[in-house]
N, C-alpha and C positions, 0 to 999 in steps of 0.2 A: 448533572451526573459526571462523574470523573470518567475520563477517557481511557485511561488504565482498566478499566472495570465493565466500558459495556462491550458488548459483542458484535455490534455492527456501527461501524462509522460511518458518517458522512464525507464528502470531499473536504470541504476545510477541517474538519476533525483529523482526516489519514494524514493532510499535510502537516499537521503540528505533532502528531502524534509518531512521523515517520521525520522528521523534520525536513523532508523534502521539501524544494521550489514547489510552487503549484501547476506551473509549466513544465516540469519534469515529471511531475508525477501525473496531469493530463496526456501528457507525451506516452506513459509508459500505459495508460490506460487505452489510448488510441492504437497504438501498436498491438496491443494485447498481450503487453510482456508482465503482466501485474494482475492478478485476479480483481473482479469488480464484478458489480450488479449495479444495473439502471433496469429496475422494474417497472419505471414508468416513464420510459423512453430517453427521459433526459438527465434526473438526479443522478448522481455516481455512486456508490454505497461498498463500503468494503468490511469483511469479516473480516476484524481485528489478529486473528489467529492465524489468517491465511498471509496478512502484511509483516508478521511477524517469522514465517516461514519465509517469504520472500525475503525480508531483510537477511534471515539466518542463512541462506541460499547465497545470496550475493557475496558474503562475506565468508562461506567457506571455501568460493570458488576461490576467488583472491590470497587466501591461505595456502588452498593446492597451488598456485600459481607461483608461490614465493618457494614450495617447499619441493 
């Protein structure tokens, strides 16, 4: 299944699909700066919609920042 199209990713899915490092994006999960689920204590699992507002978020900060 295309990763554009499902609703919850895996960790190497967000990474390709975020094109973050995987250590940045562990990093951003450990911190708690990145929405995530680990339902069963260890996998990491992200709603595609909520990585997609984070990305949109990061990058409108950086916009007010320039302007």
């Amino acid at each position: 299944m295309d990763i554009t199209t499902k609703n919850v990713l895996n960790f190497e899915e967000a990474v390709e699909y975020t094109g973050m490092k995987a250590s940045y994006l562990y990093k951003l999960t450990s911190t708690g700066k990145i929405p995530h689920y680990k339902p069963y204590g260890k996998m990491i699992f992200f709603r595609r919609e909520e990585l997609e507002d984070f990305l949109t978020r990061k990058a409108d900060l950086k916009l007010a920042k320039k302007g």
